[in-house]
C-alpha positions as CSV (number, residue, x, y, z in Angstrom):
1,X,-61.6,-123.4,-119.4
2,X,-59.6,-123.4,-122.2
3,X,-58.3,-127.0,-123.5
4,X,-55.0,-127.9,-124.4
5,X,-55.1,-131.4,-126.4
6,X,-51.5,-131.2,-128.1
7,X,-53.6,-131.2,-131.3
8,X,-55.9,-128.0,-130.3
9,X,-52.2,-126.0,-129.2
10,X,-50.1,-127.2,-132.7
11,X,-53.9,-125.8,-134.7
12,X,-52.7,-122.7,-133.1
13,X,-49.5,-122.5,-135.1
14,X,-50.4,-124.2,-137.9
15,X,-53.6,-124.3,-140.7
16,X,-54.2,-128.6,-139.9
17,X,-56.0,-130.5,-142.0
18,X,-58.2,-133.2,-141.2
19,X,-56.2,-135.8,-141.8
20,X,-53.7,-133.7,-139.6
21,X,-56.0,-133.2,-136.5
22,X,-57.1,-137.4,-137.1
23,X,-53.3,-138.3,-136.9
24,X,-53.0,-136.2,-133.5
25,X,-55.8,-137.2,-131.8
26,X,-54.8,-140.9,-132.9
27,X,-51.6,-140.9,-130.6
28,X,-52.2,-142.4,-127.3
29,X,-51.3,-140.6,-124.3
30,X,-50.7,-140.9,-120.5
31,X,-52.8,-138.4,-118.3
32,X,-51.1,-137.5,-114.9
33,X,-51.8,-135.2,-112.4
34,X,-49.0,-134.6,-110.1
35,X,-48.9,-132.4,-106.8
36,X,-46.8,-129.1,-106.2
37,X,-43.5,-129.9,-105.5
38,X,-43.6,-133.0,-107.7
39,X,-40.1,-133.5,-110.1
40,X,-40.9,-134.4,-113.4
41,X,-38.0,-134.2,-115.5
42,X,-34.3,-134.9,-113.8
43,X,-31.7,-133.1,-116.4
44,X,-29.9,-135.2,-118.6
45,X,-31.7,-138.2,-118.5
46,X,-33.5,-140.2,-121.2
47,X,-37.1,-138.9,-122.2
48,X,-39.5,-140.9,-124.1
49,X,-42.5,-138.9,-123.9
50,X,-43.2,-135.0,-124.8
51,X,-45.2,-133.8,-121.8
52,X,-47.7,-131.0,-122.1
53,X,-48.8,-129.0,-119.5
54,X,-52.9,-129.1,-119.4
55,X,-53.7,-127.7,-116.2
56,X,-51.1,-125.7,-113.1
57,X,-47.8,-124.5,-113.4
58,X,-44.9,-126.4,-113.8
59,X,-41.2,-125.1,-113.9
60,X,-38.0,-126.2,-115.2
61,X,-34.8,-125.3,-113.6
62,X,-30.6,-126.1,-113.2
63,X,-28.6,-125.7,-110.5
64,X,-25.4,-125.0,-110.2
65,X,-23.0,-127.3,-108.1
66,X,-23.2,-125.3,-104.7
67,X,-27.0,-125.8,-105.1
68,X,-27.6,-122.5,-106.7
69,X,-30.8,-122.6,-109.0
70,X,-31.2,-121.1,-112.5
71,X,-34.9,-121.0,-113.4
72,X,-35.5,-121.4,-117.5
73,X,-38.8,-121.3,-118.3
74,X,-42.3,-121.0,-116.0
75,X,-44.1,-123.2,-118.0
76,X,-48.0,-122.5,-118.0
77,X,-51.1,-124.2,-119.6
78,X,-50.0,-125.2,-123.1
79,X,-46.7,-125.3,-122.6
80,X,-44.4,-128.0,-123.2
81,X,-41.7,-129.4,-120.4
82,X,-38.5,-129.6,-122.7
83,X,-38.7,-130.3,-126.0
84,X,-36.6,-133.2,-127.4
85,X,-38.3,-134.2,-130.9
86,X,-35.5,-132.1,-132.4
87,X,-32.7,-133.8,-131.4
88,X,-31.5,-136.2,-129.0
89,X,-34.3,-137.5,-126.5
90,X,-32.8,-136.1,-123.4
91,X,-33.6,-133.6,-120.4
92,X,-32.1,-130.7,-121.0
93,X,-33.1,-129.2,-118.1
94,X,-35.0,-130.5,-114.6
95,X,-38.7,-129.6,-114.1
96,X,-41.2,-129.6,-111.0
97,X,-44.6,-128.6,-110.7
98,X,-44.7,-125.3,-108.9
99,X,-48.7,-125.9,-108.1
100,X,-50.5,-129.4,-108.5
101,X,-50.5,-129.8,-112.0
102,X,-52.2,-132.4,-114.8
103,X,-49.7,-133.1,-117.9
104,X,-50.4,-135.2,-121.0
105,X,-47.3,-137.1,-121.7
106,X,-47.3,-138.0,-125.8
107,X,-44.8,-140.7,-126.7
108,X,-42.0,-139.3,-128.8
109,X,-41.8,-142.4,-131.5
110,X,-45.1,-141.5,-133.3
111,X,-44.6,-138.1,-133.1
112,X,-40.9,-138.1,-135.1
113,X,-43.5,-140.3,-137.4
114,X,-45.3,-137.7,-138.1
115,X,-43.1,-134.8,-138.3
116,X,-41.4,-137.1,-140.9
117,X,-44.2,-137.5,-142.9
118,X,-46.7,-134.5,-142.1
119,X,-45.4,-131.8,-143.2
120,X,-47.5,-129.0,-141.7
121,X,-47.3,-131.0,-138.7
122,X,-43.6,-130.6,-138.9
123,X,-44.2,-126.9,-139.3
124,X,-46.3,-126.6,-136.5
125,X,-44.1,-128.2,-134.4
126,X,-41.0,-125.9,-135.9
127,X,-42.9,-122.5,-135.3
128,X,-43.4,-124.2,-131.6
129,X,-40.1,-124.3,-130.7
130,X,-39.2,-120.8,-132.8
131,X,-41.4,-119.4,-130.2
132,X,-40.2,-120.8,-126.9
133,X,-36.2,-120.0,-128.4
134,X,-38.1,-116.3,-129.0
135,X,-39.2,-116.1,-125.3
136,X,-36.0,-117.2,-124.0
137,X,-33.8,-114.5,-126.3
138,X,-36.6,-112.3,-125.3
139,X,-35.1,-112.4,-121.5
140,X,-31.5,-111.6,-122.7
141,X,-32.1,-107.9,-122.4
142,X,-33.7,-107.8,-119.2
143,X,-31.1,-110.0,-117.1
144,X,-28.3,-108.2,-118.9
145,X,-29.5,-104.5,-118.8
146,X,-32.3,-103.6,-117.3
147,X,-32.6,-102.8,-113.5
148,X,-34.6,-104.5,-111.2
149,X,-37.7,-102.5,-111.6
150,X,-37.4,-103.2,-115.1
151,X,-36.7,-107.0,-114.9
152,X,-39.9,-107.0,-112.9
153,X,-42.0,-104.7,-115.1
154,X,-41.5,-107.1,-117.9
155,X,-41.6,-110.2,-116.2
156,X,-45.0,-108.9,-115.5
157,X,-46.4,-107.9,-118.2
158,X,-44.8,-110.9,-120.3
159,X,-46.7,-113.3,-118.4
160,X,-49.9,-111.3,-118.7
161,X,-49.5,-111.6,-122.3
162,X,-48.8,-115.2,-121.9
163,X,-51.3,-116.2,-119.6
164,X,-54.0,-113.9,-122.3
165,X,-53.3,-115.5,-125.2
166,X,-54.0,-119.1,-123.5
167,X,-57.4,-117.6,-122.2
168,X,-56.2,-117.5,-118.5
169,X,-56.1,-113.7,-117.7
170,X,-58.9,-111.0,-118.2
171,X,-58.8,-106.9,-117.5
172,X,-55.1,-107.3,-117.0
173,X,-55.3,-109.4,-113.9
174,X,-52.8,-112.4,-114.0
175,X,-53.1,-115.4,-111.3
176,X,-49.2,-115.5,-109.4
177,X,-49.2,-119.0,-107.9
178,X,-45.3,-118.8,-107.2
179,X,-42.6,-117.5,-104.4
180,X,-40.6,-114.4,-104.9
181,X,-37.9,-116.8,-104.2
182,X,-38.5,-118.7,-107.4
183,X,-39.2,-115.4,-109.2
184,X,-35.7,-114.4,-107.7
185,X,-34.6,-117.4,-109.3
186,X,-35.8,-116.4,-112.8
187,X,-34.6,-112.7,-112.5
188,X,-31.0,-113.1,-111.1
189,X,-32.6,-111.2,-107.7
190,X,-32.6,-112.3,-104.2
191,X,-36.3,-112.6,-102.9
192,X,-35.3,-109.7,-100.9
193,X,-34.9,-107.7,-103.4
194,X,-38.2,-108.8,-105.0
195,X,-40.5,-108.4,-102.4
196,X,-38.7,-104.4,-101.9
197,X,-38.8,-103.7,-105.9
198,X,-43.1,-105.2,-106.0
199,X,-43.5,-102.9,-103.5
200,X,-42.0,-99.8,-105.2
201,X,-43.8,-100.5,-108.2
202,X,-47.3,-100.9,-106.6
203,X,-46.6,-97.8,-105.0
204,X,-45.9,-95.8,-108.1
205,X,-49.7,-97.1,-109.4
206,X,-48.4,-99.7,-111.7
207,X,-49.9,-102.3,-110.4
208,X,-52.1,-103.7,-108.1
209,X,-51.6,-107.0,-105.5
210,X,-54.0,-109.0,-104.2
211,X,-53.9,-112.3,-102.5
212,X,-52.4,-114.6,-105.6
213,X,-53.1,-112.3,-108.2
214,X,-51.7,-108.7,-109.8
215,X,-53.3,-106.6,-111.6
216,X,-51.9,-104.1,-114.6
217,X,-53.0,-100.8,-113.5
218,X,-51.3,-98.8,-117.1
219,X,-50.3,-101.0,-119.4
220,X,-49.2,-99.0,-122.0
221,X,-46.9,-96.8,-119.9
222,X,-45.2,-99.8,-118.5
223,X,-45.4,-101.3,-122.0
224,X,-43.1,-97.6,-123.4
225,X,-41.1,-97.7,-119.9
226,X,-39.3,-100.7,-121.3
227,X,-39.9,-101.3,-125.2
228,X,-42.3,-104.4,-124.5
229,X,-43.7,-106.3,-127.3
230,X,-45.0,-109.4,-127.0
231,X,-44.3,-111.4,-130.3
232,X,-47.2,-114.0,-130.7
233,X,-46.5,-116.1,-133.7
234,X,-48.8,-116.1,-137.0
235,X,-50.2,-119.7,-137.9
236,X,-49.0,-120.7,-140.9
237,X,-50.8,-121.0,-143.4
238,X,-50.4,-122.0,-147.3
């Protein structure tokens, strides 16, 4: 399984040096493995660790004052649950685990430390959050224009790509650990809708469903039905 020390996913973005990877490795962390259903962020409240996810699936959410729910991210292994070393150490946003799920949680103090004074440390960290704010503009299109088939062809094959470049999808089979309520959620559908527009699409031999898992049956025509390109970032290098 792949690992994801916070030092191994910022050597992704970034070429570390020794020093670098000593400095990361040096900050002490808290381990926790939480069940599904767990909260781990409330929105707007103070946060004094960055938590990264290591293992499951955790999500992060807002809801609306009648209880309505906007979902912002599915975070997945190597994913970060809000990011406040930026700005102001607060929630933006709420966050649950959607399956039982095992987050480091590094304490932000050291880490503005080193962003001050590393500075491909502080590029690593800068191409991390160019990324995410990439993969949430990325979403604009498809909740403003496309169709439901479309907002599900994409949501598909974005979190194939995802779920690849983390090592945790092979032959362009994906695990799906989550409702089609919460995938409603994330689309701007009702899970009725979802479950009816899944099925339309496995019938036209797009994909394929088995228990917790889909399968890509033709990429690249679902890829030209909708313009999809997944942007992974370059690590930076000198």
């Amino acid at each position: 399984m792949t690992s994801f020390t916070l030092c191994e996913r910022l050597g992704r973005l970034a070429d570390l040096t020794a020093s670098d990877e000593k400095h990361l490795d040096g900050i002490e962390h808290i381990e926790r493995t939480v069940p599904a259903r767990t909260e781990i962020l409330d929105a707007h409240t103070e946060m004094q660790y960055l938590p990264l996810v290591v293992d499951g699936w955790t999500v992060q959410y807002q809801l609306a004052p009648d209880g309505r729910r906007t979902v912002h991210c599915i975070a997945i292994p190597g994913d970060v649950v809000d990011n406040p070393l930026g700005r102001a150490a607060m929630a933006t946003c709420s966050s649950q685990a959607l399956t039982e799920a095992t987050l480091r949680f590094y304490p932000i103090a050291p880490l503005r430390g080193l962003i001050r004074r590393e500075a491909r440390i502080a590029a690593a960290f800068f191409a991390w959050e160019a990324s995410y704010f990439a993969m949430l503009r990325g979403r604009l299109l498809p909740l403003t224009q496309f169709t439901a088939y479309e907002r599900l062809v994409h949501f598909c094959l974005d979190l194939l790509a995802r779920l690849e470049e983390v090592g945790l999808a092979e032959n362009d089979t994906f695990p799906l650990p989550i409702s089609q309520a919460l995938i409603g959620d994330y689309l701007g559908m009702h899970e009725v809708h979802v479950n009816r527009t899944f099925r339309r699409i496995e019938r036209d031999g797009y994909i394929e469903r088995t228990k917790g898992h889909v399968r890509v049956c033709d990429r690249d025509a679902l890829s030209a039905m909708i313009g999809f390109h997944m942007l992974v970032p370059a690590p930076i290098v000198d």
